[in-house]
C-alpha positions in Angstrom: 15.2 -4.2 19.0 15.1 -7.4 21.2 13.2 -9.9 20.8 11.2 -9.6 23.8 10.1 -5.8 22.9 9.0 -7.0 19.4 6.7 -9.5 21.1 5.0 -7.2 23.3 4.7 -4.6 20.7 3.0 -7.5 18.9 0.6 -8.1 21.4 0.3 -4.8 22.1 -0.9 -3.9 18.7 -2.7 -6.9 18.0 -5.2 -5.7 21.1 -5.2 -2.2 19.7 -6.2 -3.0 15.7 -9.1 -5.1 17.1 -10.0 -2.1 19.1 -9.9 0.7 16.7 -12.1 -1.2 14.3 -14.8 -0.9 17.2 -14.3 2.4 18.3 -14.5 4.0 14.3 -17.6 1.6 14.0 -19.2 3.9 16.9 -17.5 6.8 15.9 -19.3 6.4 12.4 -22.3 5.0 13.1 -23.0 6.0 16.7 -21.5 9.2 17.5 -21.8 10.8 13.9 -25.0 8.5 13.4 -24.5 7.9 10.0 -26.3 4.8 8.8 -24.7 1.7 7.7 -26.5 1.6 4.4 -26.1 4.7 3.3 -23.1 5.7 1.1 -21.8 9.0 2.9 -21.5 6.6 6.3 -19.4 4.2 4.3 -17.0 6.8 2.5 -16.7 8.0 6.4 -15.6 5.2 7.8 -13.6 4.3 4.9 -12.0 7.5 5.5 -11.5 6.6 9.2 -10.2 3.3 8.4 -7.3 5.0 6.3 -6.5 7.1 9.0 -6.2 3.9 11.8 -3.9 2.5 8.8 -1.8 5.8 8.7 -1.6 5.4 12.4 -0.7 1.5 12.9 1.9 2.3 10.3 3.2 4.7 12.5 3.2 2.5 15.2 4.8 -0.4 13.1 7.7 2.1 12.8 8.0 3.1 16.2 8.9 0.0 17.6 10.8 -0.9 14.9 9.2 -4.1 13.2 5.6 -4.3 15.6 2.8 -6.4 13.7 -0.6 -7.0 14.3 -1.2 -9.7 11.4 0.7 -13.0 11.8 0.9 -12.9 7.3 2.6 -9.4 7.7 4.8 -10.8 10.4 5.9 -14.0 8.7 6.2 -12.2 5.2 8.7 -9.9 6.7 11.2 -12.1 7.6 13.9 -14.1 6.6 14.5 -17.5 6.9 16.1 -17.5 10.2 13.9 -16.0 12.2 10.8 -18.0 10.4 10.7 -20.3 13.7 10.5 -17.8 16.1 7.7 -16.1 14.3 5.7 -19.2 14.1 6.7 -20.3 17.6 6.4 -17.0 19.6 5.2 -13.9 17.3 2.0 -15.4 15.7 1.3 -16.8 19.3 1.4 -13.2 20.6 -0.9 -11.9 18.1 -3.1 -14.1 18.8 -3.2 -13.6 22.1 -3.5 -9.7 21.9 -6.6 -10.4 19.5 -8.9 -13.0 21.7 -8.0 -10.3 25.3 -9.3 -7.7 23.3 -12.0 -9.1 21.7 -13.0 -10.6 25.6 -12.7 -7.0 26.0 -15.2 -5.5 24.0 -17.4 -8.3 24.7 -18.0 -7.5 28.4 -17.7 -3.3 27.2 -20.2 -3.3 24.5 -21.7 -6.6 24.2 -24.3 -5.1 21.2 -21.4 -4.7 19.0 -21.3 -7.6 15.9 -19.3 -10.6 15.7 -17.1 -10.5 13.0 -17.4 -11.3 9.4 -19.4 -13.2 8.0 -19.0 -16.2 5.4 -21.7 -16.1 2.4 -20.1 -18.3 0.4 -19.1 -22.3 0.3 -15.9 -23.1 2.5 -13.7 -23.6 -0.5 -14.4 -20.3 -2.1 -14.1 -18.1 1.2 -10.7 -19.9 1.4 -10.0 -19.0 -1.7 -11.2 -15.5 -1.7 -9.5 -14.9 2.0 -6.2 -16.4 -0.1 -6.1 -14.8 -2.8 -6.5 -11.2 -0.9 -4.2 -12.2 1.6 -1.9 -13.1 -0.8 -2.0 -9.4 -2.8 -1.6 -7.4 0.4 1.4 -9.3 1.3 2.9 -8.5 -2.3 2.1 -5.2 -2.7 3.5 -4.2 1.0 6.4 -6.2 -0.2 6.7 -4.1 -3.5 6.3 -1.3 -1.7 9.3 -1.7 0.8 11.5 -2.4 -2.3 10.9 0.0 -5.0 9.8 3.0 -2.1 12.0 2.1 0.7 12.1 5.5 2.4 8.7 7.4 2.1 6.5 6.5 4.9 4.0 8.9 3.6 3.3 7.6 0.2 4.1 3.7 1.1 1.6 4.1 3.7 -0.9 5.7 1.5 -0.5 3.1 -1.4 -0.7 0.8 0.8 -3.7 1.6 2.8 -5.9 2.5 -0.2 -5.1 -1.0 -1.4 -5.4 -2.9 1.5 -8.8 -1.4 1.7 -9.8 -2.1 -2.3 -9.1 -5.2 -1.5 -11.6 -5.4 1.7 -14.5 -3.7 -0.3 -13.8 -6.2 -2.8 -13.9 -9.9 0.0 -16.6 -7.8 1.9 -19.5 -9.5 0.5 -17.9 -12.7 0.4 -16.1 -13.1 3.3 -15.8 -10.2 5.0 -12.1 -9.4 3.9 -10.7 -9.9 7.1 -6.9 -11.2 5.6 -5.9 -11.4 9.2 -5.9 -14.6 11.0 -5.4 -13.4 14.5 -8.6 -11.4 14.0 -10.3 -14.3 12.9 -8.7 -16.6 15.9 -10.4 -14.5 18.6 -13.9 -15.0 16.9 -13.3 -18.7 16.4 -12.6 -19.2 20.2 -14.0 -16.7 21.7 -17.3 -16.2 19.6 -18.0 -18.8 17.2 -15.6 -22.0 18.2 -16.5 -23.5 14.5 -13.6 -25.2 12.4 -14.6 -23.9 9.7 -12.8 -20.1 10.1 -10.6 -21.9 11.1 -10.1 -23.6 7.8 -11.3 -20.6 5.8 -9.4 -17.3 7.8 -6.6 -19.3 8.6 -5.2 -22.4 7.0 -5.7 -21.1 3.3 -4.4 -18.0 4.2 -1.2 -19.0 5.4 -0.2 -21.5 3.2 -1.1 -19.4 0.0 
């Protein structure tokens, strides 16, 4: 694939992940009107979040190498084309996140602003880190010891990609994406401090 498909593909999906997180939120909690402090409303959209994973997966292996998380993006490649990642990838990503995020803004300005940071600014970039760190190793497990079922590498790897966000929810919000976290810093927020938190840390753990 060239390397002007794969950047649009990232950009592409990077728009869409932001979106589907809004659109199960008012699937779940708007359409179905199941309340967010209930426990049947949070298995739901747990079980809507699985499915978008199923389906960015799909995606991801349609065009052949697509990402909507700079970490997955970097992570899966070599040495060589660590540059144009950094350079032109992660850029795009980034991009894809803050136009969609503009997007739902002027769509449906009630929805919420991200997550939240209820800890001090060293342990949220710890936590964000640390779980960062584990979905990157276990989708690069994955690709080794299961390299040709889509099904059950999906699967594995959705459930724990979501452990892991249950587990950084209360803490950080277990976002482990930093082009997520870009659009709320300059779109949103514009505070340093995700910055240093969603970003930085994650990265360079």
């Amino acid at each position: 694939m060239s390397r002007i498909s794969i950047v649009v593909s990232d950009l592409v999906l990077s728009f869409m992940w932001i979106w589907s997180g809004v659109l199960v939120s008012i699937l779940v909690h708007g359409v179905l009107g199941f309340s967010r402090n209930v426990t049947t409303g949070e298995i739901v959209g747990y079980t809507f979040s699985v499915i978008s994973m199923f389906i960015f997966a799909f995606l991801q292996k349609l065009t052949k190498g697509g990402h909507y998380n700079p970490v997955a993006a970097l992570a899966s490649g070599g040495f060589g084309s660590f540059i144009f990642t950094i350079m032109v990838r992660v850029p795009a990503e980034v991009i894809g996140s803050i136009l969609a995020v503009k997007h739902i803004i002027h769509v449906f300005p009630e929805i919420g602003k991200g997550p939240k940071l209820n800890v001090s600014i060293h342990q949220g970039a710890l936590t964000e880190g640390v779980l960062t760190f584990f979905t990157v190793l276990i989708s690069m497990e994955l690709s080794r010891k299961i390299p040709g079922s889509f099904f059950m590498k999906t699967w594995i790897s959705s459930i724990a990609k979501l452990t892991l966000h249950v587990l950084g929810a209360d803490l950080t919000g277990g976002c482990m994406n930093p082009a997520a976290v870009l659009k709320i810093v300059f779109v949103i927020f514009k505070q340093s401090i995700y910055l240093f938190v969603y970003l930085l840390c994650v990265v360079s753990l």
